[in-house]
LOROSE-443444 format. One record per residue (C-alpha): residue number from 0; x negated, y negated, z. Coordinates in Angstrom, 2 decimals, padded with zeros to 5 digits. Layout:
atom num:NUM&xx:X&yy:Y&zz:Z
...
This chain:
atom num:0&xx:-094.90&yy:-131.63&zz:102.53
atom num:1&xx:-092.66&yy:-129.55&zz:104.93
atom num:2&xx:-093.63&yy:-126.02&zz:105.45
atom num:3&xx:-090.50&yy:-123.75&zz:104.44
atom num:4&xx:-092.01&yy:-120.23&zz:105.62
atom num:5&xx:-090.50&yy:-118.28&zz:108.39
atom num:6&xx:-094.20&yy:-117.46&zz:109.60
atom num:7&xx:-097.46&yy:-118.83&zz:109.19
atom num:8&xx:-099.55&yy:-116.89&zz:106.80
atom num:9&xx:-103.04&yy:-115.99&zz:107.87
atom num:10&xx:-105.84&yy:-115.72&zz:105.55
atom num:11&xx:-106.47&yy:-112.18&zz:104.98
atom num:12&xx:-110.28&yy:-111.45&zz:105.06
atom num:13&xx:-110.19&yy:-107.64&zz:105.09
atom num:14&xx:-107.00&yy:-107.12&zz:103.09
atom num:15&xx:-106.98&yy:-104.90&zz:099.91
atom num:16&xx:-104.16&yy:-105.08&zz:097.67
atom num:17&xx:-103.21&yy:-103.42&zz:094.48
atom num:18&xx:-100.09&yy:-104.17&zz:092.17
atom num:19&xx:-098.64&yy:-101.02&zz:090.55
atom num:20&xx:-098.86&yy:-101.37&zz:086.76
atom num:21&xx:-097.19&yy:-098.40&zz:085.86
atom num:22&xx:-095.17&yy:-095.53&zz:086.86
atom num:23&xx:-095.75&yy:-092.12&zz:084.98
atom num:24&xx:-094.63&yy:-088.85&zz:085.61
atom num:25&xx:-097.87&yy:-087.04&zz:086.91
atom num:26&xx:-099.81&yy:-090.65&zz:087.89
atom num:27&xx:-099.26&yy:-094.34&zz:088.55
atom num:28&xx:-101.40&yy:-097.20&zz:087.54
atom num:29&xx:-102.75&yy:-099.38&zz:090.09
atom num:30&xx:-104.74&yy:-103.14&zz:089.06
atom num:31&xx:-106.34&yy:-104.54&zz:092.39
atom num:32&xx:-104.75&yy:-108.20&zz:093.50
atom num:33&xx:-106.83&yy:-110.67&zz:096.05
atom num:34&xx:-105.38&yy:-111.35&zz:098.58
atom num:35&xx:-105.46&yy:-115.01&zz:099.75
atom num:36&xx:-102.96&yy:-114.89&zz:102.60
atom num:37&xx:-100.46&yy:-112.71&zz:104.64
atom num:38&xx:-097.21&yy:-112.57&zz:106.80
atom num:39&xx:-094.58&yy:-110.45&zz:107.98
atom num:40&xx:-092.58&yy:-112.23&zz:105.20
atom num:41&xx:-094.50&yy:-112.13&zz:102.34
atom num:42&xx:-097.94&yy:-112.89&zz:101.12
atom num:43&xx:-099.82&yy:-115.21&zz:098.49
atom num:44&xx:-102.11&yy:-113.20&zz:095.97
atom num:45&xx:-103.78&yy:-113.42&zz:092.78
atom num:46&xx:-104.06&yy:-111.12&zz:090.05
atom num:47&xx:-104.51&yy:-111.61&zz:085.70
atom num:48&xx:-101.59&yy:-109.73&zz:084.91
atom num:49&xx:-098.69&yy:-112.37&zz:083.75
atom num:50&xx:-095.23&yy:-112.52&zz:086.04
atom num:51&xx:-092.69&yy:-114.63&zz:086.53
atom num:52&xx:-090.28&yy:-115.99&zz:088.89
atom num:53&xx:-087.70&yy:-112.85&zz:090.25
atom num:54&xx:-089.72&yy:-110.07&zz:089.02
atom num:55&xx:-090.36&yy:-107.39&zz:091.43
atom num:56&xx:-093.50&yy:-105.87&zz:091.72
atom num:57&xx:-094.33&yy:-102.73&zz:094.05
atom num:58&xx:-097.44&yy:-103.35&zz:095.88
atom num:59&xx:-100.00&yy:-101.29&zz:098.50
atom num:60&xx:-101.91&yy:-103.05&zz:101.13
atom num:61&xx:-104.72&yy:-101.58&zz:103.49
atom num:62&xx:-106.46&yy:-103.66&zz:106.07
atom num:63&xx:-109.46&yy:-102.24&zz:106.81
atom num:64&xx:-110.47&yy:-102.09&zz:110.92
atom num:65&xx:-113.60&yy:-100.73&zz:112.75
atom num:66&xx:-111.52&yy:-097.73&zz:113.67
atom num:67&xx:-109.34&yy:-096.96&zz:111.17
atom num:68&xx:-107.10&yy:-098.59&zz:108.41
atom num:69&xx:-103.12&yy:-099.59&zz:108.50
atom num:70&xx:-101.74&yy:-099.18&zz:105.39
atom num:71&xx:-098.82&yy:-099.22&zz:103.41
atom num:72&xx:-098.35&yy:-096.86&zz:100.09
atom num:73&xx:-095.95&yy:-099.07&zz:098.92
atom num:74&xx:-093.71&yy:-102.03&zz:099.31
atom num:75&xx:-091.71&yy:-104.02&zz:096.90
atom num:76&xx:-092.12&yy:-107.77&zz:097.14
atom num:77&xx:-090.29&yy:-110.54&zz:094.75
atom num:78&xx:-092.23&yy:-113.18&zz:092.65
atom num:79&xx:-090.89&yy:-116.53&zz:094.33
atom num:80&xx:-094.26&yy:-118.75&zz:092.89
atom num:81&xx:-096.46&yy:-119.22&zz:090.28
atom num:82&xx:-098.91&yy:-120.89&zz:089.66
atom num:83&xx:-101.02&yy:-120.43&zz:086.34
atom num:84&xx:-105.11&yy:-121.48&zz:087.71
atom num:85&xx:-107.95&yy:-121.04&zz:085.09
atom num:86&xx:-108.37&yy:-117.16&zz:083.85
atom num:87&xx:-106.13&yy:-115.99&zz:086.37
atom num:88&xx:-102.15&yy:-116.44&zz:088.43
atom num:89&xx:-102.04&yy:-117.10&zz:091.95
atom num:90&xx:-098.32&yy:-115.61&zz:093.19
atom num:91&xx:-096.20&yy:-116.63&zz:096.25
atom num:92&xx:-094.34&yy:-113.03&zz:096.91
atom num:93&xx:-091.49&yy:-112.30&zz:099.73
atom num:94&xx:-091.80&yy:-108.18&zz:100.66
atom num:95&xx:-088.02&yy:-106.56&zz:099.94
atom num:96&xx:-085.65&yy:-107.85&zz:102.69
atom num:97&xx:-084.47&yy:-104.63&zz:103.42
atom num:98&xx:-088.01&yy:-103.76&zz:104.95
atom num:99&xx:-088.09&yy:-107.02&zz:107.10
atom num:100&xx:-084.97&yy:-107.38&zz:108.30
atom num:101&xx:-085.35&yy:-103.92&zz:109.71
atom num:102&xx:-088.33&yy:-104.09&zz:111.93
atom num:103&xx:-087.61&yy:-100.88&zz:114.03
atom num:104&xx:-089.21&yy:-099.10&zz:110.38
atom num:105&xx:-092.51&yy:-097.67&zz:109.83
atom num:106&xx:-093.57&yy:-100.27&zz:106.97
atom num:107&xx:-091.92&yy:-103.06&zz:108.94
atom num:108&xx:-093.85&yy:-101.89&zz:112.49
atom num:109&xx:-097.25&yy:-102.10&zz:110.05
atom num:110&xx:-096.48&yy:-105.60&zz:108.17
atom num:111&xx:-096.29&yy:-106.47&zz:111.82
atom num:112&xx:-099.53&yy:-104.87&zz:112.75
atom num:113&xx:-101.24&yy:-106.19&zz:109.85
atom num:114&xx:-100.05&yy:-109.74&zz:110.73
atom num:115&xx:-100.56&yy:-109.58&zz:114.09
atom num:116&xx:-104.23&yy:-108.55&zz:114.00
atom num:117&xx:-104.95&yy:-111.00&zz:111.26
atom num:118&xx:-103.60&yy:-113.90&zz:113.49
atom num:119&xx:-105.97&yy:-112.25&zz:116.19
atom num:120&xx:-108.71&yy:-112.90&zz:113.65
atom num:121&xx:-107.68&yy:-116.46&zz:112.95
atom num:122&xx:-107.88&yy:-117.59&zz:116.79
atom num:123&xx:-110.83&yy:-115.51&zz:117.26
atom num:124&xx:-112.70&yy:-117.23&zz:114.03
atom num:125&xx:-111.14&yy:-120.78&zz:115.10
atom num:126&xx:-112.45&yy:-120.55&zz:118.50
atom num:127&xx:-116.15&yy:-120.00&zz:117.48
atom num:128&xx:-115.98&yy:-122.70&zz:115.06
atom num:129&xx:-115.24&yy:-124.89&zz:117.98
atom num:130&xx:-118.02&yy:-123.62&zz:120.00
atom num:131&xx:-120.48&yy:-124.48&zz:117.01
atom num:132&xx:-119.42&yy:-127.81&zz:117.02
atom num:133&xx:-119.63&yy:-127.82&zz:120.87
């Protein structure tokens, strides 16, 4: 099968995300989605909450570092996959194009940071499975 993605996604070991269920007045709702993999594009998550293809969904994501966190309050991001496992959806997402096609912006500069230091982690995690089998 031919890989259609701009950018490889990298699995995302210390990345929180949360989908916002609702929008209030005073408060919005948040529901906590796993991660499973990241780029500057878009990302692959799963949640139990039901979508479909085209929705739009706001999301937050925090990568948690030694010192510090990058996150982002909130980003939009597009349902372009589903795929309906046992007891819960996994969901291919793109993040709104006006954020990525824009990379001078603040959310833009941290998709980029958050992508960048989870491909660090990949070659870093890669390398010392190598040495084991050294």
């Amino acid at each position: 099968m031919t890989e259609l993605r701009a950018r490889t996604r990298m699995p995302t070991a210390n990345l929180k995300s949360s989908i916002r269920v609702s929008k209030g007045l005073l408060k919005q709702l948040w529901e906590e989605a796993r991660a499973k993999d990241f780029s500057f594009f878009g990302m692959c998550l799963k949640t139990n909450r039901e979508y479909h293809v085209d929705d739009v969904i706001t999301l937050s994501l925090q990568l948690e570092l030694d010192v510090g966190t990058i996150g982002i309050e909130q980003i939009n991001a597009r349902i372009v996959r589903v795929n309906k496992l046992v007891g819960f959806y996994e969901y291919g997402v793109e993040f709104d194009q006006k954020v990525v096609r824009n990379p001078t912006g603040d959310v833009a500069k941290d998709l980029l940071r958050i992508e960048n230091f989870l491909t660090r982690q990949a070659a870093l995690t890669a390398r010392l499975s190598e040495q084991k089998i050294a």
